[in-house]
N, CA, C and O of each residue as an XYZ file, in Angstrom:
564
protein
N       0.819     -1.187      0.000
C       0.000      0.000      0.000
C       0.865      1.253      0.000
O       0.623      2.189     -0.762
N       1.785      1.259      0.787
C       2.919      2.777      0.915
C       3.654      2.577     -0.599
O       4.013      3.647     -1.092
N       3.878      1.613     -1.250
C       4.250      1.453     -2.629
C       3.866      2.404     -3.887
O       4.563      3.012     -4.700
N       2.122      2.244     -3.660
C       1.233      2.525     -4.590
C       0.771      4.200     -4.112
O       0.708      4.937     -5.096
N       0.498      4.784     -2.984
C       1.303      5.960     -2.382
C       2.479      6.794     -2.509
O       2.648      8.013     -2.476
N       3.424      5.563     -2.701
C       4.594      7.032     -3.642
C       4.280      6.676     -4.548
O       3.525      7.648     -4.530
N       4.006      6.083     -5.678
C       3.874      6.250     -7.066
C       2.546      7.175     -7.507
O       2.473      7.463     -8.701
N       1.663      7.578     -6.752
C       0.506      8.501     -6.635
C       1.223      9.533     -6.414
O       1.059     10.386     -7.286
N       2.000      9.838     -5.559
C       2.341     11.250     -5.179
C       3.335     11.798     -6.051
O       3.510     12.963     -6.407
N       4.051     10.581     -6.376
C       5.245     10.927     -7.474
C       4.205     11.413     -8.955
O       4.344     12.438     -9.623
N       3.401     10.546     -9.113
C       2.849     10.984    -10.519
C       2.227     12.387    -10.377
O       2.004     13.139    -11.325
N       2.012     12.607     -9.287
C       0.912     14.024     -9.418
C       1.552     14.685     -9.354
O       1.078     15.785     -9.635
N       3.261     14.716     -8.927
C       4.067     15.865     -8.706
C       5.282     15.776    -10.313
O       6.101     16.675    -10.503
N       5.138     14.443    -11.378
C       5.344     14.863    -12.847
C       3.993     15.694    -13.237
O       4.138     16.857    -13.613
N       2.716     15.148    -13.161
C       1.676     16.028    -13.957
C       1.416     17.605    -13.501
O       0.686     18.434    -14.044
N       2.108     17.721    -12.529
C       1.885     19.277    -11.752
C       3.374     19.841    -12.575
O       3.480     21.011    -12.943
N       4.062     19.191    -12.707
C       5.559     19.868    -13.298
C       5.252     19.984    -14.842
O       5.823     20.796    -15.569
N       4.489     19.273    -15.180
C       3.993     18.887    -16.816
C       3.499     20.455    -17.015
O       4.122     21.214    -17.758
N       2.302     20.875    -16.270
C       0.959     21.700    -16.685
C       1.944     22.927    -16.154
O       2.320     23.765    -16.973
N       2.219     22.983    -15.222
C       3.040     24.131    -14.458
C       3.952     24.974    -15.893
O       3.911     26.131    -16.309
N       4.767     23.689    -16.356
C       5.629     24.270    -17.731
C       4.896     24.432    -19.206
O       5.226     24.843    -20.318
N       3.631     23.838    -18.543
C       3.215     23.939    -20.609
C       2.789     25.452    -21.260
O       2.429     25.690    -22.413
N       2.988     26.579    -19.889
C       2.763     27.844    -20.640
C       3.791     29.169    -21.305
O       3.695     30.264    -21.859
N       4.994     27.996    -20.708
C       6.366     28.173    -21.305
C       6.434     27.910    -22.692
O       6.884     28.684    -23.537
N       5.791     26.355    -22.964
C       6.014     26.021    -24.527
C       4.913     26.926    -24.999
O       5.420     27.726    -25.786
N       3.528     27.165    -24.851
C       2.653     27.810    -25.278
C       3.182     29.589    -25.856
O       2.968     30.211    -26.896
N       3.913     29.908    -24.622
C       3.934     31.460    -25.194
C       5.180     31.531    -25.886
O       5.663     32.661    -25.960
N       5.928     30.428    -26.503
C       6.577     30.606    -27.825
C       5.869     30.481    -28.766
O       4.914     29.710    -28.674
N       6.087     31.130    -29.858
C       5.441     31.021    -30.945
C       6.928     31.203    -32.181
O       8.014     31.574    -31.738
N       6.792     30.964    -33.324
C       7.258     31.126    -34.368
C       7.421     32.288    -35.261
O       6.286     32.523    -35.675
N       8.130     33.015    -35.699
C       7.679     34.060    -36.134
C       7.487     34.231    -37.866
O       8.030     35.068    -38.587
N       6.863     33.524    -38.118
C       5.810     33.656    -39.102
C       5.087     34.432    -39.405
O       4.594     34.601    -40.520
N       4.805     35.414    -37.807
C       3.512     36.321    -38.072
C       4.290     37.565    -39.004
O       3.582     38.223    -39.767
N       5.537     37.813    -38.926
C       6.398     38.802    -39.475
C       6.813     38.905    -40.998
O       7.182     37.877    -41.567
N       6.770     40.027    -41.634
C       6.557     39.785    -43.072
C       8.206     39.969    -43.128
O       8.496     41.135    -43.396
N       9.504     38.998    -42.919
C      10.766     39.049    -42.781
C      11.193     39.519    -44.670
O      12.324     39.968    -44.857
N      10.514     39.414    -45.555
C      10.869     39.981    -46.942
C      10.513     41.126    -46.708
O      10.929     41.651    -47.741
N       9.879     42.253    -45.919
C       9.858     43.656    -45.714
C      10.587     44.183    -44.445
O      10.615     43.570    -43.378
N      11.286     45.618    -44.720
C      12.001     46.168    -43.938
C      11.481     47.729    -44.122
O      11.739     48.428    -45.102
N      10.487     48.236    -42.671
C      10.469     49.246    -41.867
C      11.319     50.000    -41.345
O      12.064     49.486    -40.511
N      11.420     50.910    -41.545
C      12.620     52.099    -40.662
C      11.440     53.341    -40.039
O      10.639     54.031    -40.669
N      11.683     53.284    -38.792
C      10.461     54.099    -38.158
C      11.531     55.094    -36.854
O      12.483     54.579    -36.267
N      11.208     56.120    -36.705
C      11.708     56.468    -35.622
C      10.528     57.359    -34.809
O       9.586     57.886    -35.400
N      10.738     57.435    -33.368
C       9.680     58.172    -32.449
C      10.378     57.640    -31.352
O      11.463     57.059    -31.307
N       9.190     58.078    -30.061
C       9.819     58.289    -29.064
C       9.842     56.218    -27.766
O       9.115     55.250    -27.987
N      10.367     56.276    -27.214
C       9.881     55.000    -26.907
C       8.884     55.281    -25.446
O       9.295     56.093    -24.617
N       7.847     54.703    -25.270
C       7.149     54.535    -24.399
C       7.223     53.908    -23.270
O       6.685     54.306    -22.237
N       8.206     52.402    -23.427
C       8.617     51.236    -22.449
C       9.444     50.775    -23.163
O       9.397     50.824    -24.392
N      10.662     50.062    -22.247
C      11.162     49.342    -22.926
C      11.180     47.878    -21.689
O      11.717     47.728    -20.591
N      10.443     47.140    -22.418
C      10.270     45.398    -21.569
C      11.807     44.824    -21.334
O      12.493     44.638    -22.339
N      12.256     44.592    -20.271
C      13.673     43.996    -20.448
C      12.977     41.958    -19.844
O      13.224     41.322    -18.820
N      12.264     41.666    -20.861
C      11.359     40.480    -20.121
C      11.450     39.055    -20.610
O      11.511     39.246    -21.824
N      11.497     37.794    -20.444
C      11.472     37.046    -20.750
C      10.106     36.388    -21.221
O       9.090     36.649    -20.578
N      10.036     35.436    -22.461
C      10.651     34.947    -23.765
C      11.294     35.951    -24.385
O      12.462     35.892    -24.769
N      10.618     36.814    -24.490
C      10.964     37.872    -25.492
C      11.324     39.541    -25.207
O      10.180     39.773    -24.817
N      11.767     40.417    -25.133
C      12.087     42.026    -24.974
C      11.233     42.621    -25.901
O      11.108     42.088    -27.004
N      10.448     43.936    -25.549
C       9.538     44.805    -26.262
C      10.135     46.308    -25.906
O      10.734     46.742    -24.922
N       9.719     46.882    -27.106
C      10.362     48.093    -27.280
C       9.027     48.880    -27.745
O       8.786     48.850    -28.952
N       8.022     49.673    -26.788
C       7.021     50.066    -27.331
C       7.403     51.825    -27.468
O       8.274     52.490    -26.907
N       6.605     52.113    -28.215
C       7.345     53.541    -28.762
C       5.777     54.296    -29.648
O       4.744     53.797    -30.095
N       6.315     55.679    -29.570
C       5.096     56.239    -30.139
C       5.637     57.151    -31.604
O       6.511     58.002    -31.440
N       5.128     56.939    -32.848
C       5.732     57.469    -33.917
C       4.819     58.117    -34.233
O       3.628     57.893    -34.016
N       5.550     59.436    -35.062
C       4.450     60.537    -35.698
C       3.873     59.963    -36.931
O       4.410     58.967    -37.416
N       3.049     60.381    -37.371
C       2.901     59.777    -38.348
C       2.355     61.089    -39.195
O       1.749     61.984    -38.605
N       2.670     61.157    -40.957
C       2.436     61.979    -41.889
C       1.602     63.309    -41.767
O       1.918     64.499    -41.797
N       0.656     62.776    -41.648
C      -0.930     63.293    -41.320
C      -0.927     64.283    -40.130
O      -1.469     65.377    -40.285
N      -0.391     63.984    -39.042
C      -0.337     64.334    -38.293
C      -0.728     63.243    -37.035
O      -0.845     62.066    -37.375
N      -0.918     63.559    -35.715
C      -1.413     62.332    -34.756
C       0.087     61.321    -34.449
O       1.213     61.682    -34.792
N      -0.189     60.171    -33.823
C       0.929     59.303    -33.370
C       0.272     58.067    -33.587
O      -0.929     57.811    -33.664
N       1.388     57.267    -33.682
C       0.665     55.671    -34.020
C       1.953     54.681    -33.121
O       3.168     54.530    -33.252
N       0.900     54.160    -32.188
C       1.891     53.366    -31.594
C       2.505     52.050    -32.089
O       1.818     51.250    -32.724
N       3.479     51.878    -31.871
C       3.985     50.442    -32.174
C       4.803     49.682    -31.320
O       5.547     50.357    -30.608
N       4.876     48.342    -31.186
C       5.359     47.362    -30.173
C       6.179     46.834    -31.020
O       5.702     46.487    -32.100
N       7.649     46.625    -30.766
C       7.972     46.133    -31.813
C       9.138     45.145    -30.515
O       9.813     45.419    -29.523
N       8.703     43.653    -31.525
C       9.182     42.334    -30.648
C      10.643     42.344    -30.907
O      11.125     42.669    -31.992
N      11.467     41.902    -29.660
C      13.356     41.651    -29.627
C      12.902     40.113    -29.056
O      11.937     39.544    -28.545
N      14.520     39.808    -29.585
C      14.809     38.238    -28.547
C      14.976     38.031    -27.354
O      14.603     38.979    -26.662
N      15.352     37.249    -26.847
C      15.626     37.407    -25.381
C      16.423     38.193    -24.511
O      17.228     38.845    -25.175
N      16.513     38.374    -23.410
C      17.554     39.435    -23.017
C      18.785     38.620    -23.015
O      19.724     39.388    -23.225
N      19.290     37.137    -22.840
C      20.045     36.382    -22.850
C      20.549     36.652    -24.545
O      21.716     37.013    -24.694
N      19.793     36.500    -25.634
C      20.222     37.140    -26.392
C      21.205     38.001    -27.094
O      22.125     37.981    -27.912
N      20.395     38.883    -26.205
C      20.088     40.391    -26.451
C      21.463     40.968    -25.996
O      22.122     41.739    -26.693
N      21.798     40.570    -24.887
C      23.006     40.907    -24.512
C      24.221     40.395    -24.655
O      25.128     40.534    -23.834
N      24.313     39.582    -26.042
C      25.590     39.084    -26.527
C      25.613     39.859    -27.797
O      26.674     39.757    -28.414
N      24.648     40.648    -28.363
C      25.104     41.836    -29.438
C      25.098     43.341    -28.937
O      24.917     44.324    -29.655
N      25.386     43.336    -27.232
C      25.622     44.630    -26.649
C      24.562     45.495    -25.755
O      24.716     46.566    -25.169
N      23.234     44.483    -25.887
C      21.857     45.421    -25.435
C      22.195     44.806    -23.629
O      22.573     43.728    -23.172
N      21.731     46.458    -22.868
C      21.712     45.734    -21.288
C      20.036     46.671    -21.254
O      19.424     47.579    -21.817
N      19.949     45.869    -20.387
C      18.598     46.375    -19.796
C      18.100     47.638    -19.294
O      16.998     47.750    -18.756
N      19.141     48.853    -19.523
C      18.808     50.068    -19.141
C      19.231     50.848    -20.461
O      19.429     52.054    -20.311
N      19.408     50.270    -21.844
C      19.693     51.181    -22.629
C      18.404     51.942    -23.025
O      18.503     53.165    -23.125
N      17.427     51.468    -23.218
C      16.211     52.899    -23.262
C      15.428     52.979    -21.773
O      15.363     52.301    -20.748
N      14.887     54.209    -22.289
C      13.857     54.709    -21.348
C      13.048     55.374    -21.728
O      13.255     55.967    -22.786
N      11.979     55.528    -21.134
C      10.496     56.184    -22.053
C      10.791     57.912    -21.831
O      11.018     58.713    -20.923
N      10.626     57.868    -23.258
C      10.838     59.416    -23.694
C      12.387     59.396    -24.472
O      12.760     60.552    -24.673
N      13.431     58.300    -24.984
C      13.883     58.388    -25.548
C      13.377     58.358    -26.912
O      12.229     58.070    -27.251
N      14.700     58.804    -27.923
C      14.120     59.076    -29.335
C      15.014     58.442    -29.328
O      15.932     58.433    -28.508
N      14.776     57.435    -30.816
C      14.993     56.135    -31.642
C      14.577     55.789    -33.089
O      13.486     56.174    -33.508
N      15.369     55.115    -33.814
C      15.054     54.690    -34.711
C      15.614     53.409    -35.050
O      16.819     53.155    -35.074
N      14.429     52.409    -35.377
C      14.546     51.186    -35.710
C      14.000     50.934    -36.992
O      13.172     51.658    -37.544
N      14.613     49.605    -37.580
C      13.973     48.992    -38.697
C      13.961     47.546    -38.111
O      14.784     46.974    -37.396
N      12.391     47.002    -38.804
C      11.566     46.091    -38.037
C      11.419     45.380    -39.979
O      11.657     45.815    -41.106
N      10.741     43.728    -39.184
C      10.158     43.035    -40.365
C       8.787     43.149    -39.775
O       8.466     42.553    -38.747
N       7.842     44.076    -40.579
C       6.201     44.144    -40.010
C       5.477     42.627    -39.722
O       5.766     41.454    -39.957
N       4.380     43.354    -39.083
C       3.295     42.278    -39.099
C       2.954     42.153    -40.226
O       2.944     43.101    -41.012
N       2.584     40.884    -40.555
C       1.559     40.412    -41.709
C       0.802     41.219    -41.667
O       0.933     42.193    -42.407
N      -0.228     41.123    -40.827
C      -1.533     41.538    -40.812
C      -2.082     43.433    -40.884
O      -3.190     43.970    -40.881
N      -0.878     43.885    -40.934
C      -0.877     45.176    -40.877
C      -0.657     45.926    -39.705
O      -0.426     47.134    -39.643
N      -0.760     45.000    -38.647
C      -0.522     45.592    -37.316
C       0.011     46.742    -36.535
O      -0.289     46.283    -35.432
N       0.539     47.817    -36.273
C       1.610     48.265    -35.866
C       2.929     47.752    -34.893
O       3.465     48.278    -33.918
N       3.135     46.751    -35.468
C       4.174     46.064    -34.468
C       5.167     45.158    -35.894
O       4.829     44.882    -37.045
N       6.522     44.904    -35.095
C       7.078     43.913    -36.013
C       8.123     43.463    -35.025
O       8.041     43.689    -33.818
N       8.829     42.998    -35.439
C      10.193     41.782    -35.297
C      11.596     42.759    -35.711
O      12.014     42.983    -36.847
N      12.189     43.277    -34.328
C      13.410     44.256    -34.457
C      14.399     43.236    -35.590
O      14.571     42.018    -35.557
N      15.030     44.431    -36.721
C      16.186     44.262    -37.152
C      17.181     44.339    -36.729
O      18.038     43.461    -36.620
N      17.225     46.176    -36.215
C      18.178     46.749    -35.567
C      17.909     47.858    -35.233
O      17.050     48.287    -36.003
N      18.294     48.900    -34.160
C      17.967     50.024    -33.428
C      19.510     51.206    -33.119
O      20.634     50.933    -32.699
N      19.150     51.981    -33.370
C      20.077     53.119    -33.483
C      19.607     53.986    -32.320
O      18.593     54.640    -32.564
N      20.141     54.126    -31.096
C      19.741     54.358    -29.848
C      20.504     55.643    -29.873
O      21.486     55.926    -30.559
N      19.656     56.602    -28.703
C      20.062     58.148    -28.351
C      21.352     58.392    -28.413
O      21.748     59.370    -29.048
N      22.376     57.404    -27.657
C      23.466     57.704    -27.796
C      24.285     57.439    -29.351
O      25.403     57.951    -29.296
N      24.096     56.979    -30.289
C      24.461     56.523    -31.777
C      24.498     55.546    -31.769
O      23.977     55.138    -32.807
N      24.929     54.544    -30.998
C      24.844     52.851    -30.864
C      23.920     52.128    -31.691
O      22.762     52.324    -31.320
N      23.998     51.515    -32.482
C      23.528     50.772    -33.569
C      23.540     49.147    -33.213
O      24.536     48.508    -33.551
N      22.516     48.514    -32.576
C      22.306     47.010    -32.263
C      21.365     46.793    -32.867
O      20.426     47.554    -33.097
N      21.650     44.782    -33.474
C      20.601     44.252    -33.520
C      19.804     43.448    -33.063
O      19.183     44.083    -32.210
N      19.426     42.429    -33.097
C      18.663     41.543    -32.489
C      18.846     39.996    -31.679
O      18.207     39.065    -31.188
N      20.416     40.568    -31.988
C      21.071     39.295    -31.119
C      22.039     39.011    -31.986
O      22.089     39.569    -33.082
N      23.225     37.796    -31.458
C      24.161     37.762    -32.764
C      23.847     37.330    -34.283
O      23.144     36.361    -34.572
N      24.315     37.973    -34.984
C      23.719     37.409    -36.551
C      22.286     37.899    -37.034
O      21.678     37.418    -37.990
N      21.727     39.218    -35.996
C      20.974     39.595    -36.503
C      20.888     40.935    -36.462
O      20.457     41.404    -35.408
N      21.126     41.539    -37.159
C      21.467     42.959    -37.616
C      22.779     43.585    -37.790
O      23.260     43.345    -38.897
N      23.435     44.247    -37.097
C      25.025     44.703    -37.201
C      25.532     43.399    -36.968
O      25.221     42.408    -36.309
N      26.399     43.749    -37.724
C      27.699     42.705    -37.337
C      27.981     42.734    -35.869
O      27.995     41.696    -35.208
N      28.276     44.273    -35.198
C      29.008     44.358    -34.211
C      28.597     45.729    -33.534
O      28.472     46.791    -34.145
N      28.435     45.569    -32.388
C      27.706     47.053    -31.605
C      28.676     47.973    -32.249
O      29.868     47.685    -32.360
N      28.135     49.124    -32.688
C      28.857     50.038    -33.102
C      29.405     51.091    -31.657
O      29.176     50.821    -30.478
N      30.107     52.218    -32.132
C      30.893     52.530    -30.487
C      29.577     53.693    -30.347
O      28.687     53.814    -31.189
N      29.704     54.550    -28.999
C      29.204     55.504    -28.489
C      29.138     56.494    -29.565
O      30.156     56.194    -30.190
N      28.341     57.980    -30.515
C      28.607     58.755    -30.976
C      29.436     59.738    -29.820
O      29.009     59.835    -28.670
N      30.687     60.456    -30.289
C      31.249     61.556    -29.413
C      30.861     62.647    -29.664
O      31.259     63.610    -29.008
């Protein structure tokens, strides 16, 4: 009977480790949703910058033609990433000015999938290694 007792308690504590992690695999997704044959160059101000796991967000508010602002969220890789092509977690802050080029949403969205970002100070990163600059560019003097 104490046999069949740990193998009950043991199983409920794999199926609790199972469900516990399946919203890890869930909130990856593929990025498919991104039209990667188009390239955006947008600049405005940033609103937040997410230093967050799966993924880093860079939300920002751009002028747009007409007049008015149009916001956009535009998705980075991880900060593990992120910080082997030079990005640390305090390089923006809301109310910096920026300019990035993104692969859009499909769907028209205002959001896309960072290329690379040219930050207040001149620093030019992209999206992790092998994706955008070759190599953090230096400070502008």
């Amino acid at each position: 009977m104490l046999g069949r007792a740990r193998f009950c308690f043991a199983a409920a504590i794999v199926a609790v480790g199972l469900l516990g992690g399946a919203h890890a695999l869930l909130a990856h997704h593929s990025f498919a949703m991104f039209d990667t044959a188009k390239n955006v160059s947008l600049s405005g101000t940033v609103t937040s910058f997410e230093w967050t796991n799966p993924h880093a967000y860079i939300e920002m508010d751009v002028p747009e033609a007409r007049g008015g602002v149009k916001h956009w969220s535009v998705e980075m890789g991880s900060p593990s990433i992120l910080q082997q092509s030079g990005w640390k977690f305090r390089d923006l802050k809301a109310g910096d000015k920026i300019t990035v080029t993104l692969s859009p949403l499909r769907n028209g969205d205002p959001g896309g999938l960072l290329i690379q970002a040219t930050l207040p100070d001149g620093r030019v990163l992209g999206n992790g290694p092998g994706r955008g600059p070759a190599a953090p560019t230096p400070p502008a003097k």
